[in-house]
N, C-alpha and C positions, 0 to 999 in steps of 0.2 A: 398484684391487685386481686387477681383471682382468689389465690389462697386467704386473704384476707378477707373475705365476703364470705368463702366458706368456713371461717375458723369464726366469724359473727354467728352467722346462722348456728352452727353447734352450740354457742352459748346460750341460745335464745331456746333453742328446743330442751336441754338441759334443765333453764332455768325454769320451763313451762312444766315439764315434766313434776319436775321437785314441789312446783306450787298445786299441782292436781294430787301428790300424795298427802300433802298436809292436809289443804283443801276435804280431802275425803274423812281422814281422821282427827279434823280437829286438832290440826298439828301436836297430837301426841302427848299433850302437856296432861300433868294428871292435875284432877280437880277434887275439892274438899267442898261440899253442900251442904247448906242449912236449908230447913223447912221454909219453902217460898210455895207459895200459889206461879210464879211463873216463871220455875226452873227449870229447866228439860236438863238432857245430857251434853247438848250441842251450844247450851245459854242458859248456864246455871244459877246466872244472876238473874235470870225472868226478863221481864221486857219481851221486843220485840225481836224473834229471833231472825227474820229478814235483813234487819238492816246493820248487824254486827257480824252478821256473816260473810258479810261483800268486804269487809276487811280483810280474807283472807284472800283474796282474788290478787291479780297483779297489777300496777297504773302504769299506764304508757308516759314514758319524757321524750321529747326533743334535745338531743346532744347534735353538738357542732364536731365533723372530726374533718382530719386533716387529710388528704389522698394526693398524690405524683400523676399530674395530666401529662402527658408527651404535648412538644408544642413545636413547631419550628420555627427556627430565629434565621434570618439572613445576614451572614457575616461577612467583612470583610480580610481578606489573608492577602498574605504577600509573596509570591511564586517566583523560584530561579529561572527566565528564559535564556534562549540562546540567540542571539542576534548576531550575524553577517557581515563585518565593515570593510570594504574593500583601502587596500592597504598597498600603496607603490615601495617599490623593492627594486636591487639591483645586483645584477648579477654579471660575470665573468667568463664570457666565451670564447673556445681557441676557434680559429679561422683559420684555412690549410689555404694559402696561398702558390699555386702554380709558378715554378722556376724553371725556365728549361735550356739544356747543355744537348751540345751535340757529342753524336757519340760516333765513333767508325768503326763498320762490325762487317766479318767475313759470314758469307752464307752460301749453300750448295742450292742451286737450283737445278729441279728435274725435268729434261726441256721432251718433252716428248715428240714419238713419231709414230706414222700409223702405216702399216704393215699389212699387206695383204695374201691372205693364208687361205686354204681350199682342202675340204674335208666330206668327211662321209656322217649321216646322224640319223637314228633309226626313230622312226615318227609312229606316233601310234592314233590310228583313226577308230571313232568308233561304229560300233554293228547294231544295232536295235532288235532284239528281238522279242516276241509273245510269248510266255510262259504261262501256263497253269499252274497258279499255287494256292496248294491246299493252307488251310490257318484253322485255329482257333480262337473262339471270342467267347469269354467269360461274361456270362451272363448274371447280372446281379438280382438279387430275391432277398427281403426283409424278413424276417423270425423274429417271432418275440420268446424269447428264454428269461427261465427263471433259476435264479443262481443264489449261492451264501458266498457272501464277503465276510471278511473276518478286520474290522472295526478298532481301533487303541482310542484309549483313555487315561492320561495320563496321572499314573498316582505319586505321589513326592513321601519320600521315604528319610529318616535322618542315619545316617551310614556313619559309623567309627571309619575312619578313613587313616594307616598308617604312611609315610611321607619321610623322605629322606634329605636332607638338610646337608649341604656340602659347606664345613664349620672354616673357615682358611685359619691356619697356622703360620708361623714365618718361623724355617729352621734354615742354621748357618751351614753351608757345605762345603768342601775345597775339590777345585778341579785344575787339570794339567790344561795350558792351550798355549798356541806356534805362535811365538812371535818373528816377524821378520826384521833383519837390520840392514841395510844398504852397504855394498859392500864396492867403490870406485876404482874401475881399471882403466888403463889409457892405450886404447885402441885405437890402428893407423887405418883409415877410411882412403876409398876412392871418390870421388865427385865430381860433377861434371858442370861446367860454370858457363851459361850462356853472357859473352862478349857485345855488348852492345854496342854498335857504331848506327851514325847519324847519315842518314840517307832525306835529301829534299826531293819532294813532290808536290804538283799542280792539280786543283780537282773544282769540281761546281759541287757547293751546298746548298741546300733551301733552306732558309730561314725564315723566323713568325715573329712577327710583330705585334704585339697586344694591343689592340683596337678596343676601346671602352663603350659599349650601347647602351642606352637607358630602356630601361623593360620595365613597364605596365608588370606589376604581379598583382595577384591577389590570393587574401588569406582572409582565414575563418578566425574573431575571437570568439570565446564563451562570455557571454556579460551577463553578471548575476541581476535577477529580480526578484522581487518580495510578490509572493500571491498570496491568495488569502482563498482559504479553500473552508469549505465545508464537510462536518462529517456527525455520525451520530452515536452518542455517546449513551449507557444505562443510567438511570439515576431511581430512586429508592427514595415513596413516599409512605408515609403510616397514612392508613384509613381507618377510621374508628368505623367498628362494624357492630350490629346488636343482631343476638343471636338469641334462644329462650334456653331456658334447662326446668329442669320438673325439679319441683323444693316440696319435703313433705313439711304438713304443718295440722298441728294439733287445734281443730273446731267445735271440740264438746261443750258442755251447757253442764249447767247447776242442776241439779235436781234435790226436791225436800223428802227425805224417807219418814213416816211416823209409826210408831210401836210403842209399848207401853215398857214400864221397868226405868231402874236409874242405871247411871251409868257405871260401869267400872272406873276400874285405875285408870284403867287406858286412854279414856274419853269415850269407848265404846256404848253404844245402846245393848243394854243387859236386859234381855225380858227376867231372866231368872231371879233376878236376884235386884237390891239397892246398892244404897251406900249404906243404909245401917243409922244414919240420922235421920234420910229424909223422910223415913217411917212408911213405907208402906211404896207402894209399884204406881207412880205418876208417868203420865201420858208424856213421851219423849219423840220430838220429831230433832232430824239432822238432815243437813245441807249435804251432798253427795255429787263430785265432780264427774261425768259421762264423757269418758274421751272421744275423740275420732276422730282420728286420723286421715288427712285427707292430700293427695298429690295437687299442687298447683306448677304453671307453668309461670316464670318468674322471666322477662327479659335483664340482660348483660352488654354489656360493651367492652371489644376487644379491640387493640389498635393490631393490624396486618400490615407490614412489609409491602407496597404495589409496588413493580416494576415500569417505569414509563422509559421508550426512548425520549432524547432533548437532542437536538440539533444546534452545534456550537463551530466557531470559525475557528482558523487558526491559522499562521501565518507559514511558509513555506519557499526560504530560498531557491531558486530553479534558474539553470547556465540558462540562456536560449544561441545558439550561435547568429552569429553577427560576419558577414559579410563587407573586408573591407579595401581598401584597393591603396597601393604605394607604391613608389618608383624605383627599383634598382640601379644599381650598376653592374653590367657582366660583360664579363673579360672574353673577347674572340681573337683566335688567334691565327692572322693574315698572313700565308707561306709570301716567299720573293726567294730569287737565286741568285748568287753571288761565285765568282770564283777567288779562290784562296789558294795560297801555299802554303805548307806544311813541312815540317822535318817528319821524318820516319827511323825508330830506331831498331837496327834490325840486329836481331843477337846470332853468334856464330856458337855451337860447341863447344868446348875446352875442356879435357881432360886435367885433373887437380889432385893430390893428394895432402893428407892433415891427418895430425890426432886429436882425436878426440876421448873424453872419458865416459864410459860407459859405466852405469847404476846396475850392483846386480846384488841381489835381497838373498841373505841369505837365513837357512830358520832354524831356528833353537825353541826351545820347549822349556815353561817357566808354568808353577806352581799358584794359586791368588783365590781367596777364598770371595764367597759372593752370595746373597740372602735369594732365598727360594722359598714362594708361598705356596703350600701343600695344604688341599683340603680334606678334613676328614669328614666321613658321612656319619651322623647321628640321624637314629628315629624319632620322629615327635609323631602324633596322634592329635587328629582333629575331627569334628563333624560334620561332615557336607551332607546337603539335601541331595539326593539321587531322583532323578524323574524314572520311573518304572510306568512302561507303558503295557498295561493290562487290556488283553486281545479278548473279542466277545464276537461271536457270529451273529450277523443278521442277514434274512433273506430279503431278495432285491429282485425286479424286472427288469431287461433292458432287453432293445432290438439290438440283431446279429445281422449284417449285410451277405450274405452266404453267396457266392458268385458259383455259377454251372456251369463247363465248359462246353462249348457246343463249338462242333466242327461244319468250315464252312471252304468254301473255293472261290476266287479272284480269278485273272487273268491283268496280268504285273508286265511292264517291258522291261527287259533286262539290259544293258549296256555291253556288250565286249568287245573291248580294247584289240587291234591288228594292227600288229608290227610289219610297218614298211619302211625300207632304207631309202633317202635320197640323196644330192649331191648339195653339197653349199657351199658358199663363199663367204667371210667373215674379216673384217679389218681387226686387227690389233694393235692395241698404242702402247707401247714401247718407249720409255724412260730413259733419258741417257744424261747422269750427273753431269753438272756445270759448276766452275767456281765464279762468284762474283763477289764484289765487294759495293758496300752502302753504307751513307752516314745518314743514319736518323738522331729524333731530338728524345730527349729523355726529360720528362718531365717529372721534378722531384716536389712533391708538397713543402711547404715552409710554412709551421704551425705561426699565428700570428693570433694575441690575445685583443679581444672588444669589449667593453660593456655597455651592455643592454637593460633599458627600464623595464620593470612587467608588473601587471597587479596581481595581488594574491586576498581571497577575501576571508579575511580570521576572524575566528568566533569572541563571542565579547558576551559573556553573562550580565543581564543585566535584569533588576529585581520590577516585578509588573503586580498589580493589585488587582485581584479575582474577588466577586463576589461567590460565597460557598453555602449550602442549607445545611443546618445543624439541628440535629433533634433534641429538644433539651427537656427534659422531666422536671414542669415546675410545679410546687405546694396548690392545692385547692382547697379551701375552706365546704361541707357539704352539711349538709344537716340531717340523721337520720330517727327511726324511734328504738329507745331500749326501755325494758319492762324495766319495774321501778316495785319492791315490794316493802311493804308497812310492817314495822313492829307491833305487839301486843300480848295477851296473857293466852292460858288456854284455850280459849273460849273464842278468840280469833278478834279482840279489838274489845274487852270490854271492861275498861280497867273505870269505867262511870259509876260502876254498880256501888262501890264502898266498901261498905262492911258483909256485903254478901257472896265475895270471894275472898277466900285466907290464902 
């Protein structure tokens, strides 16, 4: 819109311009004179030469034109959200069920004894004593020094760079390699076969009973809820702003020149000379346009971009945990004793012989070709940017902590340790392997499958209706002024006169 306010204005000074050179000369036109009492050069038809003259001037009109206002409209759109539905499901879980078998197992027990032993052990006491010791203490002191540092800058440089590129090829080659082939002999073994005979025996087991308790538990769900939270968001409005600019504009005036002589070809006032009909040097005034130039300040309107925050909700799945309480079942398991008998199978030795065949690989060597990928290296060339970092000295101030050694004396007690020997006494417990034998329970898990309900909360798009501000650029009708100029003869409007212009 700007440039179109300025591309008017050029027209308008333009048009003005062109109307003050005619204006001055009489728009140019040449003129042919007959003997008049009231011809001049400027209104060669006679008359009054005021009011044929203002024909040359420019008239002002009122035109309607067309301009693009920015406007905003508030629309309605339709937005993808995400919503949360909580969703039951079921799933398949194993359960390790407690089975338990007795089991009879030998074990070494180490039964201890304690033992009493007598002995010599050198003790050591300590001595305190005063020493004199000299030290030193570093005394600290501040300096200010003044030093050059030497500073980088990093400059970026474009570097031919050459690179070697490993190309793969696939060539076929042949190679020797061992194969082995099993080769069966039948070889006579010795072995030894433990005999098993059946021996009964009396003994006391504990056994457990599965006793079922109900147990209070408690567990944490996560339960989904919808908040609704607040936050702040930019939004972007046009402000029409009026601001001024300096417009130059053309303010001159008419002015009447008078002189004696006819006119030239040109329309000009000639003192020297006529036309050659009008007979002799009449008295010639003309209209003379006096420019001047003058600065005005002119107001504009510009629409600008303003930034406002807006403050808008919006919704917000969030677990909260939930606190909740259910009863179990759990399995305890009640010892009791029982005696039992049993068989025992006790195996003897036995020396045995057999053959058997023994695998023995024997190797040979065979010929087999096979694809092998070898790379070759080529150069290629590229340009990489290189950082070059370019070193410049500048000097600098900084404090130095400078420490002095200065010597000083204490008086320190020293410790030293004297060796004395005494007598003691000491027990020692002394281990002496035992065989025993015990049947404990062996509890084996037995996976067992359940299924269980759970919720799970799944997303579910679903379409929501936003209103939205839109800027739209519509048509305005305005009304402004544009110069408006009049046809006519040389003479600037004087086509009345008749037969006194040809």
């Amino acid at each position: 819109m700007n440039r179109k306010m300025l591309w008017m204005l050029s027209a308008v000074a333009v048009t003005l311009s062109a109307a003050q050179v005619e204006a001055g000369h009489c728009r140019r036109h040449r003129v042919a004179c007959h003997p008049a009492p009231c011809a001049t050069a400027c209104n060669p038809c006679g008359g009054s030469s005021y009011g044929h003259a203002a024909a040359c001037g420019p008239t002002w009109q009122e035109v309607e034109r067309v301009v693009t206002v920015p406007e905003w409209v508030t629309e309605t759109r339709v937005v993808t959200a995400t919503e949360y539905q909580p969703e039951q499901r079921e799933r398949t879980v194993t359960v390790h069920k407690p089975v338990w078998s007795e089991v009879e197992e030998a074990y070494t027990v180490m039964v201890p004894h304690k033992e009493e032993r007598t002995g010599t052990r050198v003790v050591c006491r300590p001595e305190w004593k005063e020493v004199e010791q000299p030290y030193t203490v570093m005394v600290p002191h501040t300096e200010q020094r003044t030093g050059t540092r030497v500073v980088c800058r990093p400059v970026w440089e474009d570097v031919e760079q050459t690179y070697t590129v490993m190309v793969p090829h696939t060539e076929q080659r042949t190679g020797t390699r061992v194969v082995c082939r099993p080769v069966w002999e039948d070889v006579e073994q010795t072995y030894t076969v433990m005999v098993p005979h059946t021996e009964t025996r009396t003994a006391t087991r504990t056994l457990y009973r599965t006793v079922w308790d109900e147990v209070e538990q408690t567990y944490t769900v996560m339960v989904p809820a919808v908040e609704t939270r607040t936050a702040t968001r930019q939004v972007w409005d046009m402000v029409q702003e009026t601001h001024e600019r300096v417009v130059c504009r053309d303010a001159g005036h008419w002015e009447t020149v008078c002189g004696y002589g006819g006119g030239d070809a040109c329309g000009h006032c000639n003192p020297c000379g006529g036309c050659g009909q009008c007979g002799g040097c009449a008295p010639c005034a003309r209209r003379v346009w006096v420019p001047n130039v003058v600065q005005e300040t002119v107001p504009y309107t510009v629409c600008r971009p303003v930034c406002r925050e807006e403050t808008y909700e919006y919704n917000v799945t969030v677990c909260h945990p939930e606190e909740r309480t259910r009863v179990v079942k759990v399995a305890r398991c009640e010892p009791y004793e029982e005696e039992y008998t049993y068989d025992v199978t006790v195996c003897h030795p036995e020396e045995r012989t057999r053959v058997v065949k023994v695998c023995r690989m024997e190797q040979h060597e065979e010929e087999y070709s096979y694809d092998v990928s070898v790379c070759h290296p080529e150069e290629r060339t590229r340009v990489v940017k290189v950082c070059r970092m370019e070193q410049y000295e500048e000097e600098y101030t900084y404090d130095v902590t400078v420490c002095t050694p200065e010597e000083r004396v204490r008086v320190v007690k020293v410790c030293e340790m004297v060796n004395v020997e005494e007598p003691y006494t000491w027990y020692e417990t002394v281990c002496v392997p035992e065989e025993r034998t015990r049947v404990r329970k062996v509890c084996e898990m037995v996976p067992e499958e359940h299924v269980e309900t759970y919720t799970v909360s799944v997303p579910v798009q679903v379409e929501k209706e936003v209103e939205v501000q839109v800027c739209r650029m519509v048509e305005k009708t305005v009304t402004c002024k544009v110069p408006v100029y009049a046809g006519g003869n040389a003479c600037g409007g004087c086509g009345h006169c008749g037969a006194c212009c040809n």
